[in-house]
C-alpha positions, 0 to 999 in steps of 0.5 A: 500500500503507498500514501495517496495524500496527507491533506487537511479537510475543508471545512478545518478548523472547527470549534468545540466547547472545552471541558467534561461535558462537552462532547461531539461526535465528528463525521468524515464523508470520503465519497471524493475517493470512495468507501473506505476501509480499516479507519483509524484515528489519532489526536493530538494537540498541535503544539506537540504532534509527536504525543498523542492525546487521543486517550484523553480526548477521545477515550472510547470507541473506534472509527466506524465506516457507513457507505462513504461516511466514517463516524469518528468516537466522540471528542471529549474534554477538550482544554480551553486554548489548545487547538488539537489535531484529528487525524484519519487513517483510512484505505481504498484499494491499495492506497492509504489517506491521512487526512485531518482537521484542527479542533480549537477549543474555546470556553 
């Protein structure tokens, strides 16, 4: 398998509220290239793209895949002032996509 793109979606950068009780569940149209396969998905917070945060910020569950939608675990407790980057990790065919979005939680 080779890397197609590593690309930053439209519609990034999004805005969240910060905090426990502020929580969304994102969702991923990939129909542009097709059905994906094998999601996978990572988190971190711009200022340190070597660390992963994902399992704080979004501790449960795994991408899922419907047609040429990926439903993303919900993002949670977010830190007012950080921005964070999503990462998706999908394939069609041979070839795999990284795509991403920046969240930037205010209060």
């Amino acid at each position: 398998m080779t890397v197609k793109s590593i690309r930053e979606a439209n519609e990034s950068p999004l805005t969240q509220a910060a905090g426990s009780t502020a929580t969304r569940t994102y969702t991923y149209d990939t129909s542009a290239n097709g059905t994906p396969t094998n999601p996978a998905v990572q988190v971190y917070a711009t200022s340190d793209l070597s660390t992963s945060v994902k399992a704080t910020v979004m501790p449960a569950g795994s991408p899922s895949v419907t047609d040429d939608i990926i439903t993303l675990p919900p993002l949670t407790a977010l830190t007012a002032g950080v921005s964070y980057r999503v990462d998706i990790t999908y394939t069609i065919g041979a070839n795999v996509y990284i795509d991403y979005f920046i969240v930037n939680a205010e209060r």
